[in-house]
C-alpha positions in Angstrom: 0.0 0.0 0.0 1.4 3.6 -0.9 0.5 6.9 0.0 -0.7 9.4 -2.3 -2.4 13.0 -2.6 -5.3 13.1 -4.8 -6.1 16.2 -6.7 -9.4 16.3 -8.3 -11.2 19.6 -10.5 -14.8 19.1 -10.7 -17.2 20.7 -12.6 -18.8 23.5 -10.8 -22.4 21.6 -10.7 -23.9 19.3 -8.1 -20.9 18.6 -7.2 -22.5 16.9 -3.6 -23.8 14.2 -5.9 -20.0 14.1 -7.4 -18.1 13.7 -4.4 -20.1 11.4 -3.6 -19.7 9.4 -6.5 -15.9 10.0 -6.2 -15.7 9.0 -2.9 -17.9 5.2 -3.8 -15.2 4.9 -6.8 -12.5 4.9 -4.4 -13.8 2.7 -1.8 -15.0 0.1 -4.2 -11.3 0.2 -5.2 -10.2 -0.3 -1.5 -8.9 3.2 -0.7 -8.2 4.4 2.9 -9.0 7.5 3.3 -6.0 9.6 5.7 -7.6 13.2 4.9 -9.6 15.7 2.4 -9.2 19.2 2.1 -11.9 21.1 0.0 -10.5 24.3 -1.5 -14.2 24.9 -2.9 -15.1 26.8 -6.3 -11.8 28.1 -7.8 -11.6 30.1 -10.9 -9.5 28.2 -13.7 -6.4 29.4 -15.1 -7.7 28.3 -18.7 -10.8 27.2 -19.9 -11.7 23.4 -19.6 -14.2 21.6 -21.7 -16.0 25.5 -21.9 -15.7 25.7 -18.0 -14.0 28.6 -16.5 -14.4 27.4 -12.4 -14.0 24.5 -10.8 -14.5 22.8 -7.8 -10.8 21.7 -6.2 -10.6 18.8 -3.7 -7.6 17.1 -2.6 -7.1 13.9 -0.5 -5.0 11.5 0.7 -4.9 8.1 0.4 -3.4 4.7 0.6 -4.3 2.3 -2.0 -2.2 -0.1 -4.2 -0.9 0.9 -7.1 -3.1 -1.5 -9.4 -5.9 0.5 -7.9 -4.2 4.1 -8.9 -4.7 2.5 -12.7 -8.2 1.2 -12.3 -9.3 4.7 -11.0 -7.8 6.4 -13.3 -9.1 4.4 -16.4 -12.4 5.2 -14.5 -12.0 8.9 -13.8 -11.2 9.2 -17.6 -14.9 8.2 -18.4 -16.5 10.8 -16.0 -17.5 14.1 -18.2 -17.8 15.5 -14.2 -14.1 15.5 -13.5 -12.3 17.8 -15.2 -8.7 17.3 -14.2 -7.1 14.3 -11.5 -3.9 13.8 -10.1 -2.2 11.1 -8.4 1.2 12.1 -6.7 2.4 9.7 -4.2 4.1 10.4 -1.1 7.3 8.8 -0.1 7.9 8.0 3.5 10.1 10.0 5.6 13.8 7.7 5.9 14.4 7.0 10.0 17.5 7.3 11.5 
C-alpha cells in the first residue's frame, strides 16, 4: 500500500452528488481515506471543456498501485471531472 495526494477539479455543478460518486469509486477500489481538504469553487487558469471554475478537492490516500490504474481508467470516463492527479508520497527515511 502507498501513499498518495489526490487532486481532483470538478465541474462546478452538483458537485455533492459528485463527491459522492468519487468517494464510492474509491472505496469500491479499496482506498483508505487519511484526509480531504476542500479548497471549494476556484476560478480556472484556462478554460476546460468550456468551463471557467472549478470545484478543487484534494485527498490523501493509501491504495495499491493497481488500484491508482483502475481509477484512473475510470476517472477518464466521467464528463464530471475535469482534471485528477495522483502524486504519491514517499515516507520520511528514519535514523
Amino acid at each position: 500500500m502507498n501513499t498518495y495526494e489526490l487532486t481532483i477539479i470538478l465541474r462546478n455543478k452538483d458537485v455533492e452528488h459528485q463527491l459522492e460518486r468519487v468517494k464510492e469509486l474509491l472505496k469500491k477500489h479499496g482506498t483508505a481515506f487519511l484526509g480531504d481538504n476542500s479548497l471549494g469553487v476556484k476560478r480556472l487558469a484556462y478554460q476546460i471543456d468550456r468551463e471557467h471554475e472549478g470545484y478543487y478537492l484534494f485527498m490523501n490516500v493509501e491504495m495499491s498501485p493497481d488500484s491508482v490504474k483502475k481509477i484512473t481508467s475510470e476517472f477518464k470516463l466521467n464528463n464530471n471531472i475535469l482534471r485528477y492527479l495522483f502524486v504519491k508520497i514517499k515516507k520520511a527515511a528514519t535514523a
